[in-house]
C-alpha positions in Angstrom: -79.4 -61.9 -34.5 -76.7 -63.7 -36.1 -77.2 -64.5 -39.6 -76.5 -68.5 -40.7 -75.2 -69.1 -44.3 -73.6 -71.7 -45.2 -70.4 -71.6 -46.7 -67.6 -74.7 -47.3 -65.4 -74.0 -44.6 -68.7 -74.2 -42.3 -69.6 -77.3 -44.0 -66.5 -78.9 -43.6 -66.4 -78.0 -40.0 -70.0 -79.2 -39.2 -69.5 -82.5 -40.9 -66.2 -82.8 -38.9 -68.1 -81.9 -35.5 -71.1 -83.6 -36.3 -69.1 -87.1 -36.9 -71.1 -90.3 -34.9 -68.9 -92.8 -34.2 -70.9 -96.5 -34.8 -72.7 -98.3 -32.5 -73.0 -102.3 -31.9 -75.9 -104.1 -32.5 -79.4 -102.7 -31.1 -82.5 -104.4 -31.0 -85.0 -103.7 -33.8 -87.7 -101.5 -32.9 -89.9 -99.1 -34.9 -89.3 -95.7 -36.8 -89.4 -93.7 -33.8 -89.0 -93.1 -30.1 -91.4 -93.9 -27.0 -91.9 -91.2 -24.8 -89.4 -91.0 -21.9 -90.1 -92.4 -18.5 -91.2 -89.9 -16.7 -93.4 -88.2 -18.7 -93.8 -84.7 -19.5 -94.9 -82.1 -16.1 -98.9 -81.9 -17.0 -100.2 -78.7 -16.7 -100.4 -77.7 -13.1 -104.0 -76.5 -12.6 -104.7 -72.8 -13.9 -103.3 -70.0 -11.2 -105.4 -66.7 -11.2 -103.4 -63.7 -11.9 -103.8 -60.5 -13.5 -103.9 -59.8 -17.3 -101.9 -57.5 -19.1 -98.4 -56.4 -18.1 -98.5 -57.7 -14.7 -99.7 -60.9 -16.3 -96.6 -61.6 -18.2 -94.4 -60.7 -15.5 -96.7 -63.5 -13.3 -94.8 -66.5 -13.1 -91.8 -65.8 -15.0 -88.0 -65.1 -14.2 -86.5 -61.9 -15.7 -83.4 -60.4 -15.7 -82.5 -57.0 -14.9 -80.7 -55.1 -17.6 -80.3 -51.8 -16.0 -81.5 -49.2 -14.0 -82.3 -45.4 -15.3 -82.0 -42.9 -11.9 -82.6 -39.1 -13.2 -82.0 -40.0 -16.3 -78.8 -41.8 -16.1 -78.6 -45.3 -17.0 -76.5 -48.0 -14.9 -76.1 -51.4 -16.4 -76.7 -54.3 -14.4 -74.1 -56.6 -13.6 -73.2 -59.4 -16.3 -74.3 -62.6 -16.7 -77.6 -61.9 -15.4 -76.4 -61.8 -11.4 -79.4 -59.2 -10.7 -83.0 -60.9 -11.4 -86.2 -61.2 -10.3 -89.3 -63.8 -10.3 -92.7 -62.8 -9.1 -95.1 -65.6 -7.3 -99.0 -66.2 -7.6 -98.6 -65.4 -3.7 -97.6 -62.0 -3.9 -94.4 -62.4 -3.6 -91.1 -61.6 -5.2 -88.0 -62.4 -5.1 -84.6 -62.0 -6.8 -81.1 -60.8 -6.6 -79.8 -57.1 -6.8 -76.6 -58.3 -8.1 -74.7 -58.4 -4.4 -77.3 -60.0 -2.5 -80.7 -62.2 -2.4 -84.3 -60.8 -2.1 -88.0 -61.4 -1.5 -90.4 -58.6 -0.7 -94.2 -58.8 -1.1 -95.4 -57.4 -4.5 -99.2 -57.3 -5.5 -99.8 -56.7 -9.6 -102.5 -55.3 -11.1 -102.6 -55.3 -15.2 -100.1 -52.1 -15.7 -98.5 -51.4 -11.7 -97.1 -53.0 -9.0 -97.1 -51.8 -5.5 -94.0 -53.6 -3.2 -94.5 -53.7 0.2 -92.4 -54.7 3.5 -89.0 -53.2 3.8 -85.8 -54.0 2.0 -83.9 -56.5 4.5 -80.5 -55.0 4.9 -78.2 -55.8 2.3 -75.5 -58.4 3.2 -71.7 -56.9 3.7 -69.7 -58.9 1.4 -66.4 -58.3 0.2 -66.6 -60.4 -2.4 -69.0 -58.7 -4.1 -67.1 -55.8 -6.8 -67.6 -51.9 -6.0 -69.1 -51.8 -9.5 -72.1 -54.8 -8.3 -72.7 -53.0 -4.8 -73.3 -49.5 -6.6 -75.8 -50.9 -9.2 -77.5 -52.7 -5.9 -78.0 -49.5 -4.5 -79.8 -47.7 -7.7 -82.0 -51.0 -8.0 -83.1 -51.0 -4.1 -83.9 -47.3 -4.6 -85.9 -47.5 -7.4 -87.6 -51.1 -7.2 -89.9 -49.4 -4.1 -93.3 -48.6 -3.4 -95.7 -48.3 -6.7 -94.6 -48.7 -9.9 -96.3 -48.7 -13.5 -95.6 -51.3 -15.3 -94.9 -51.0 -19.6 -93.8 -52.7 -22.7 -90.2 -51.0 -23.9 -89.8 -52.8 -27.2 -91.9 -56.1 -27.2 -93.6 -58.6 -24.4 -89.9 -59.9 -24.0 -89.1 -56.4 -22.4 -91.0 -54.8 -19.9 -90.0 -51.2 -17.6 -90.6 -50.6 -14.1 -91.5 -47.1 -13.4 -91.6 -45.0 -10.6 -93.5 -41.9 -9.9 -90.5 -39.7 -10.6 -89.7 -41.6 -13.7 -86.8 -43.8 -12.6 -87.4 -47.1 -14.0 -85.7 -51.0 -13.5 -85.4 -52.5 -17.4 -86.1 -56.3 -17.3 -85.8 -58.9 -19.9 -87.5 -62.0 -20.1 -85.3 -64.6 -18.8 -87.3 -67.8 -18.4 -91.2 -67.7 -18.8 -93.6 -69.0 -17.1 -94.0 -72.7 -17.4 -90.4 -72.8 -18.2 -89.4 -76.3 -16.6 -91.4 -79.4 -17.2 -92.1 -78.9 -20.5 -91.1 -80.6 -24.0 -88.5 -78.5 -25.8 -88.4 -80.2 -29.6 -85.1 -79.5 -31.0 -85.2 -78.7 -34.9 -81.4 -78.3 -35.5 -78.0 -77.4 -33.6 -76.0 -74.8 -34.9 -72.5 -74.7 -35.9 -70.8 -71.7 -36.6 -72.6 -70.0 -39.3 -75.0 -72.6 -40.5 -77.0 -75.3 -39.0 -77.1 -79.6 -38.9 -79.0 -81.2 -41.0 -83.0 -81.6 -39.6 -83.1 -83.8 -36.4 -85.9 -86.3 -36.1 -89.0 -84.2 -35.0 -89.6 -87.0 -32.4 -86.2 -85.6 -30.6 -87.4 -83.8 -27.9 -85.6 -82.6 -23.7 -87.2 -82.4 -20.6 -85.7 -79.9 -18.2 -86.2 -80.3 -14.6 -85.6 -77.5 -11.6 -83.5 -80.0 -9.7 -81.2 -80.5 -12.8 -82.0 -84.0 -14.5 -82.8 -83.8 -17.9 -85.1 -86.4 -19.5 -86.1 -86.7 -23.5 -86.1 -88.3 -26.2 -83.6 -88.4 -29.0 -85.0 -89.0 -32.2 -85.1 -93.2 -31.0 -84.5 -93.7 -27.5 -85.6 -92.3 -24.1 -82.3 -90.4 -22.4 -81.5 -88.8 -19.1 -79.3 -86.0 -18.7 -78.0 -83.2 -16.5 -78.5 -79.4 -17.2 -77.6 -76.2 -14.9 -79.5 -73.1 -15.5 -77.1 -69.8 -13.9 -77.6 -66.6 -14.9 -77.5 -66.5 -18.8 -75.6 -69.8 -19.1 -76.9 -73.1 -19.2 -74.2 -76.0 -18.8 -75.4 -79.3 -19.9 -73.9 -83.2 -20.0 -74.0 -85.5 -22.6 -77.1 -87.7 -22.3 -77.2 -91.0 -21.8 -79.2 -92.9 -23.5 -82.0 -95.2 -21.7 -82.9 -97.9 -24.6 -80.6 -99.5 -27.4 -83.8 -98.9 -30.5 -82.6 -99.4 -33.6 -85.1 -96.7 -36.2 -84.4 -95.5 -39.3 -80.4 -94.6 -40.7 -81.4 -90.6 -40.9 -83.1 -91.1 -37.6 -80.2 -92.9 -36.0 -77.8 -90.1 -37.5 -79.6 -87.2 -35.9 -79.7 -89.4 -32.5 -75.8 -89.3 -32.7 -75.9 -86.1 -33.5 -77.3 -84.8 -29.8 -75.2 -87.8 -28.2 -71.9 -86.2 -29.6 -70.9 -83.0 -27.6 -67.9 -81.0 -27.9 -66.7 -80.9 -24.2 -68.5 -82.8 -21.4 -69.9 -80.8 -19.5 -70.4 -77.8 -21.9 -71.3 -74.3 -21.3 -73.8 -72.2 -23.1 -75.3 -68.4 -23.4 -79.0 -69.1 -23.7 -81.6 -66.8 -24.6 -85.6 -67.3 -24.5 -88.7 -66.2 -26.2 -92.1 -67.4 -24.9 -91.9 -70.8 -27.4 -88.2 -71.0 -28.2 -84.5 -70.9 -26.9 -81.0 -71.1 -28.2 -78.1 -72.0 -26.5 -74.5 -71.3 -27.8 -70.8 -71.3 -27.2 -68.6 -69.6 -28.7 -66.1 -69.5 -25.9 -63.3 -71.0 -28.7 -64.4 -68.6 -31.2 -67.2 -68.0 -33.6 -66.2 -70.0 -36.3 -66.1 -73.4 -33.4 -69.2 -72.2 -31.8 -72.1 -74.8 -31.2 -75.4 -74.9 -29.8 -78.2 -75.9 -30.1 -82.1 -74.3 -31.2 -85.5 -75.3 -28.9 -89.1 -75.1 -29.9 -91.7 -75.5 -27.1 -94.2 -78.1 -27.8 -98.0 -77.5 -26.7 -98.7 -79.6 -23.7 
């Protein structure tokens, strides 16, 4: 975890990042944001599926980190290229880092069975040596039953075979992931963070790749790719001219203003937050930004 303090060179750079450039006249309006058109996904009605392990792994996306075959341990390929999401209709599918997959898969609380055979793995030359091998070890191993266990927390879960081979996932995107309101408490900047934004400052982020929110004062629509472990987003555009509050108004330029357009960023998830950040230009110019999920 990377520790934020601040310091005055960080200070210096946030205030020279964070910099809104003014805006001409708005209409008055009140303290804080409507909600934006198109409001937030309600909650689709409530899918049966199995408690326990098998429960979390229900509905979510994960990642595979790597593979352990007699007791040797092959790392997946970067970037999250290898993945997998299991369905409510016993399904799953995924990537083993070279090519697509779906296979049926029924979970109990602790085990999954898969069923069906693998589909033959596509010959492409564009996929590295390295990828193709790790596809292999994955296909081998990610068969038949499996028990299912927590390896440090809920956020990372093993796949175990009878032999005791096991597929190491990590949650990627949990279930309920898109259509929900993501608040965002502060962006990050180097090694500190931006002042508080205005807790009415909230993004929607769809599956098709619009983006709709609010920023503090007015409604805004976006873009955001999801691709692997990056997540390139646009600068929004804003859908009202509201004039609220000067602190409101400063944290609404605040997630208007965005280094590059687009931008991309490493995110990471837990079950109620993410964080997004780039520090492709180094860590003292990294930026990003930190997500809280908001009950529906």
């Amino acid at each position: 975890m990377r520790i934020h303090r601040a310091g005055t060179a960080a200070g210096a750079l946030l205030a020279a990042l964070l910099t809104v450039t003014g805006c001409g006249p708005s209409p008055a309006g009140s303290e804080g944001g409507k909600a934006a058109e198109g409001k937030p996904a309600s909650a689709s009605p409530a899918k049966k599926g199995p408690g326990g392990y098998g429960g979390l792994l229900m509905g979510a996306r994960w990642m595979v980190q790597w593979v352990t075959v007699d007791g040797r341990e092959i790392s997946a390929p970067p970037h999250a290229a290898s993945w997998m999401a299991f369905d409510y209709d016993n399904t799953v599918k995924g990537n083993d880092g070279c090519a697509p997959f779906h296979r049926s898969a029924f979970l109990s609380d602790s085990a999954l069975t898969l069923r069906g055979d693998w589909a033959e793995a596509t010959e492409d030359g564009g996929c590295p040596a390295k990828n193709r091998a790790f596809a292999e070890r994955l296909r081998k191993v990610f068969n038949g039953p499996l028990t299912i266990a927590q390896r440090v927390d809920t956020l990372t879960l093993d796949l175990k075979n009878r032999q005791g081979d096991y597929v190491a996932l990590k949650l990627q995107q949990p279930e309920g992931f898109y259509g929900r309101r993501w608040q965002v408490p502060r962006l990050s900047v180097a090694d500190t963070y931006s002042p508080d934004l205005p807790k009415s400052a909230y993004f929607i982020f769809h599956e098709d790749g619009t983006v709709i929110g609010n920023l503090g004062c007015n409604d805004f629509t976006s873009k955001a790719v999801f691709e692997g472990d990056t997540l390139t987003m646009w600068e929004p555009t804003r859908l009202s001219q509201r004039t609220c509050s000067p602190d409101i108004m400063k944290g609404e330029g605040y997630l208007l203003s965005m280094r590059r357009n687009p931008q991309t960023f490493t995110y990471r998830v837990t079950y109620d937050s993410m964080s997004a950040f780039d520090d492709s230009e180094g860590a003292l110019l990294g930026n990003g930004y930190e997500f809280t999920a908001l009950p529906d």
